[in-house]
N, C-alpha and C positions, 0 to 999 in steps of 0.2 A: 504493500500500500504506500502512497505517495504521503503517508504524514509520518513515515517511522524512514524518510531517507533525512540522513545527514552528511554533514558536510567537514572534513578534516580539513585543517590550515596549520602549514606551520611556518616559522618567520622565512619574511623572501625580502629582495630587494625589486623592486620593480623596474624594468628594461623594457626598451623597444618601441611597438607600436600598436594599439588600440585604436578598433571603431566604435562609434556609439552606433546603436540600432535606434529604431524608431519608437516615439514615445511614449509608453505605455500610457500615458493620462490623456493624451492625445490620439491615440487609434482607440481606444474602446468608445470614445465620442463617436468616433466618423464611422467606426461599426454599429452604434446604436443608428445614426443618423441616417442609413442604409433602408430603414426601414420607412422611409419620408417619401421610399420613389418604389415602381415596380421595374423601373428600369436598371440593366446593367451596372454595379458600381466599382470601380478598382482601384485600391488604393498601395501604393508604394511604396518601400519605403518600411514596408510589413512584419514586426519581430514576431515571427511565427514562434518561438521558442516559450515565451511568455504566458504564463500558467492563465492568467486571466482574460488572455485573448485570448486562449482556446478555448475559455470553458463562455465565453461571451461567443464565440462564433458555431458551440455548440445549442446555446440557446438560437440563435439563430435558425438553424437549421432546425431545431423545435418548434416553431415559431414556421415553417415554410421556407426557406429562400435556401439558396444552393449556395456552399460556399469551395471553392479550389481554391488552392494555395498553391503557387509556383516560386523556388525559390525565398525572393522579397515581398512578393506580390501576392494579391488577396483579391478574386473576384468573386463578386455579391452578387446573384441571378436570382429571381423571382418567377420560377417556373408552373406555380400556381395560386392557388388563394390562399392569402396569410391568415393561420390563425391570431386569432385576440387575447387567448388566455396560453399564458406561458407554461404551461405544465412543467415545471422540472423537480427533479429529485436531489442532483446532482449538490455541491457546493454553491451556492449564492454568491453576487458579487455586490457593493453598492451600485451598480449601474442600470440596477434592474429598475430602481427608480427612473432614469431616463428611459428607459425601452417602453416604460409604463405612460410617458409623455410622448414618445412619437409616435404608439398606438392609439394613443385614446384622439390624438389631434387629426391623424389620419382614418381610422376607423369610427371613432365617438366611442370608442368604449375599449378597455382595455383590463389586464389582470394579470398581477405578476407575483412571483415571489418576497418576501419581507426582506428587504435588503441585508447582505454581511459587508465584508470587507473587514480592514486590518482596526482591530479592537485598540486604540493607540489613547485610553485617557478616561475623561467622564463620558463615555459615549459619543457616539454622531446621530441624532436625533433628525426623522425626515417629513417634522413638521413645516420648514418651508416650502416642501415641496406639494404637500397636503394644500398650505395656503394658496401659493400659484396655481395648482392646475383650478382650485373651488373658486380665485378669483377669476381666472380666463372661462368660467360658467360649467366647468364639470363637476359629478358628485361623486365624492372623495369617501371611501370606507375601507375598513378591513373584517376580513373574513376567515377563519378557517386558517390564518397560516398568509393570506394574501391579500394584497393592497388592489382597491380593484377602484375602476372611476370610467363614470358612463357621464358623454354629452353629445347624446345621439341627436341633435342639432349642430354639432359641431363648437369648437371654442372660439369665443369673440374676444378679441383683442382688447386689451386695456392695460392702464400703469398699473405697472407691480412696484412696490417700495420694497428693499430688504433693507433687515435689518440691520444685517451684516453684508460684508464683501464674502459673501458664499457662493466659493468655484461649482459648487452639485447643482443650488438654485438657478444660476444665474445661468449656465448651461439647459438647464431644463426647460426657461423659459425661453430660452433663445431657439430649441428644439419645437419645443408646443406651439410658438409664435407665428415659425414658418408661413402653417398650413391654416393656421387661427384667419376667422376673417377679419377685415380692417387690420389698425394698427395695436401691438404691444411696445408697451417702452417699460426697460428694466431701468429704477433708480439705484445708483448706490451699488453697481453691477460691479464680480469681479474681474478683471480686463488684466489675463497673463496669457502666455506665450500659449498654451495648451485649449484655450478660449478662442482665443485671433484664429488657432490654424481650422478649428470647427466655422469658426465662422465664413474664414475662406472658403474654406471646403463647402458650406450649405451657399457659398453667394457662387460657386462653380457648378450647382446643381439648381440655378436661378433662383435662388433666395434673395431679396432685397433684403441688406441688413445696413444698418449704419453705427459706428463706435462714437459716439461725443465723448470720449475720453473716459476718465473716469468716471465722470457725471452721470451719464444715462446711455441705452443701448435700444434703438427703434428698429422694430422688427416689421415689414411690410406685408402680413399673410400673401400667397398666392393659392389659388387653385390645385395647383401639382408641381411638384418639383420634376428634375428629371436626371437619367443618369452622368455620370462623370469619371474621370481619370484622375487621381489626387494623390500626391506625396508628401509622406507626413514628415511633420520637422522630427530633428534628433532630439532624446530625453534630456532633460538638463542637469536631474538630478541624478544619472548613472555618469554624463560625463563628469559631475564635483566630485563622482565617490572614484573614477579613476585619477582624478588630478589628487583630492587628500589620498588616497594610497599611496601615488607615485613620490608624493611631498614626504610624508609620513618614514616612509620605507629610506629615502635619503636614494632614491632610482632617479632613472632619466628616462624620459618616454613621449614618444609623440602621440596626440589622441584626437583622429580624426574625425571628421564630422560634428565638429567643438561645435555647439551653439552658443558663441560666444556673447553676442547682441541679448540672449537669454539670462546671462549669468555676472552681469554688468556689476551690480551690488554684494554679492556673495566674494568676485574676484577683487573687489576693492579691501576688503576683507581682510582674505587670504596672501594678498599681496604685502600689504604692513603688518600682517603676521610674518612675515620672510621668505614665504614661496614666490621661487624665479621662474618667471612664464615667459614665454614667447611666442604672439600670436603668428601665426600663419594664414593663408588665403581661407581655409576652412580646416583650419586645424588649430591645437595652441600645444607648446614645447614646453614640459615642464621638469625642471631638474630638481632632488633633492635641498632640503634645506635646515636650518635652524628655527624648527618651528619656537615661534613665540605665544603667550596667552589669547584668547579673544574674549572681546567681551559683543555679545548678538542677541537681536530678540526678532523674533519672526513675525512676519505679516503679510499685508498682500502683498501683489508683486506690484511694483518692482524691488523691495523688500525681500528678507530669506523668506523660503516656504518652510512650513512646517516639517515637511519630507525631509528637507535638506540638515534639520539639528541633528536628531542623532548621527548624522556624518561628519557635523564638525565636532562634535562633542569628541568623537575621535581624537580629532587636529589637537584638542587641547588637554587629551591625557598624555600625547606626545609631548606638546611643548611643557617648559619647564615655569611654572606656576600658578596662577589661579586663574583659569576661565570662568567667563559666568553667561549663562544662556535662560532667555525668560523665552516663553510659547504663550503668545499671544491667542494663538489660534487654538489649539487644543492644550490649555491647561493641565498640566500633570503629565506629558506626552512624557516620561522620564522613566517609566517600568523596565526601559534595556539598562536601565543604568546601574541599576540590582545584579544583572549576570553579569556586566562589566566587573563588578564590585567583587564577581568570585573571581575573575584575570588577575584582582590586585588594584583598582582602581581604588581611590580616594576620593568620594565627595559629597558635597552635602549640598539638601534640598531645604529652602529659607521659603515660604510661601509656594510663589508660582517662579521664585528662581534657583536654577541648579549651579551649583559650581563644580569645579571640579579641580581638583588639586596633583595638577601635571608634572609632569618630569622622571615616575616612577615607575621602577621595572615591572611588566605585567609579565602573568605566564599561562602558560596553557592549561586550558583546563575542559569540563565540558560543563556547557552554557545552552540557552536555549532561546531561540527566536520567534519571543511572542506576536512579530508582526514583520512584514517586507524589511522597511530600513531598518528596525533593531538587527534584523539576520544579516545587513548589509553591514552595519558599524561594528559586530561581531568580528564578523571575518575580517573589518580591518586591523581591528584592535589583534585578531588572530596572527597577523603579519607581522606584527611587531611586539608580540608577546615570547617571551621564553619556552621553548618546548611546541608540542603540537597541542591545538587548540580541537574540539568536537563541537561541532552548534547543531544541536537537534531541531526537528520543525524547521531545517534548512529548507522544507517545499516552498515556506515563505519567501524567501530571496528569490525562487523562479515566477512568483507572482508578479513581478515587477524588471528583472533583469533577464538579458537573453543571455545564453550561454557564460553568465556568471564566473563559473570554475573555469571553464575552458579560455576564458581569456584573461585570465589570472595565470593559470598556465603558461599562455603564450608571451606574457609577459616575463615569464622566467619564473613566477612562483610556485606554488604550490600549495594547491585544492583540488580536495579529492572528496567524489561522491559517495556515499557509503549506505549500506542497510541495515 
């Protein structure tokens, strides 16, 4: 069974060269968004490897539409009538929430599973989702295990306020909008790199959509979308965890398909922490260094994402004194910090802020990955730990990264999958 593989690490120096694949937070959008056309859809660019794009492209095909994978590529067919209620058994993802917006906006009615996803704090609650779709005029329940919403007239446009800069909401409403009649306008929307490339992608399938910045997002319903050719951008948060490795480890490595333009505020960062970069045409060159403390609190973008702490939390058991990191977004997001703690980690939690008291030798031990990046800042803290390191519940790291170990490997290090 895929929740008893683990993952061996033990200290490497990191060499050579690295690609990023395409973005997990960004294709399981443009495969939800699949379902807005009965037309052909192909998107590029495709981390087939990716636990949550396979178990989202097996919903799909529960759901009706045919899906091939060639290589990078992923085409989406619609070779008969979709069904509206998602029957699955399988593992749940949070995105079943959006599947559950581009059904009910294209059909009036829709039923999906009660969303999962990586348990990372006080919960992720998907009452603004409830909210949007009951204010665009659908009726919003749950049943038996499933979230279900009929607006067999279809949903009529109007302003959404969030409360929050919520990437799930704001994405949702930009999905439901689409096909909604008249206009939706999202206030207070959140506007990052994995947002822009959905919405490119729905204004390539003829959506009218417009960004007023951060301010607001006007969505123009049409009648039908229709199909397209789309390449999705690199992840941003697998290329920081190859640069903090490569930094960390004191390696030299080039890592192509940098989404550099993505990662503006994080690399300001990591650069007067004392990582030496060098950007490239689409790549950035980063050598070993002297890591120094940070001090970072996470928010919307262009700010860190919340993804990206536990990967510097890393950077600063490396460097030599007190980081301190607040999570703005999800409060308490600090549970990997406990299995750091059996490596040998030093630190302490003040409120909603972590510190952590760097400079000290970790060593191998076995730990466990209670979500995607805690299983990612594992295995780096594994690299630079004493001894071989085991992280169980390693299926979480393939939730999010393609071929993980194996370009760890190629790098020169060593990880190893195990049962």
């Amino acid at each position: 069974m895929i929740e008893k593989i683990s993952l061996k690490i033990r200290p490497s120096r990191l060499y050579g060269d690295v690609r990023v694949s395409g973005a997990k937070n960004s294709v399981l959008k443009l495969l939800t968004a699949s379902l807005l056309t009965s037309e052909a859809i192909v998107i590029k660019n495709y981390p087939k490897g990716i636990l949550d794009a396979q178990v989202h492209v097996e919903m799909l095909k529960a759901l009706g539409k045919d899906c091939n994978i060639t290589q990078d590529q992923i085409k989406i067919t619609e070779p008969g009538k979709i069904k509206q209620d998602l029957t699955w058994e399988g593992s749940s993802i949070r995105n079943t929430l959006l599947i559950l917006g581009a059904l009910v906006t294209r059909f009036g009615y829709g039923s999906v599973p009660l969303p999962g996803g990586c348990n990372i704090g006080n919960g992720r609650p998907y009452d603004l989702h409830v909210m949007l779709l009951e204010k665009l005029g659908a009726r919003v329940w749950e049943e038996n295990g499933m979230l279900n919403a009929e607006a067999r007239n279809g949903l009529k446009g109007t302003d959404i306020q969030l409360p929050i800069r919520s990437t799930g909401a704001t994405e949702n409403t930009i999905i439901a909008g689409t096909l909604a009649k008249g206009v939706t306008r999202i206030w207070n929307p959140h506007i990052r790199p994995e947002i822009l490339d959905l919405i490119q992608f729905l204004k390539s399938m003829g959506a009218e959509i417009t960004v007023y910045g951060q301010e607001h997002i006007e969505v123009h319903g049409k009648e039908y979308l229709c199909g397209t050719t789309y390449k999705a951008i690199p992840d941003n948060v697998e290329a920081l965890t190859w640069l903090v490795g490569v930094a960390i480890t004191n390696g030299e490595a080039e890592i192509h398909d940098f989404p550099y333009e993505h990662l503006e505020v994080p690399l300001i960062f990591l650069r007067e922490s004392g990582v030496r970069m060098f950007r490239g045409q689409d790549s950035l060159v980063v050598r070993g260094c002297s890591c120094y403390p940070l001090e970072v609190s996470t928010g919307p973008y262009p700010g860190i994402n919340s993804d990206m702490q536990p990967i510097l939390a890393v950077f600063g058991a490396k460097a030599k004194g007190v980081s301190k990191y607040i999570d703005l977004r999800f409060p308490g997001r600090y549970r990997y910090v406990e299995e750091l703690s059996k490596m040998g980690l030093k630190y302490d939690i003040q409120g909603n802020m972590l510190e952590i008291y760097g400079g000290n030798e970790l060593h191998g031990t076995t730990v466990r990955a209670f979500d995607l990046r805690a299983g990612a800042a594992l295995s780096l803290a594994g690299l630079i730990a004493d001894g071989e390191a085991t992280i169980t519940d390693a299926w979480q790291i393939s939730r999010g990264y393609e071929n993980f170990a194996e370009k760890i490997n190629s790098l020169g290090g060593y990880a190893q999958w195990t049962e």
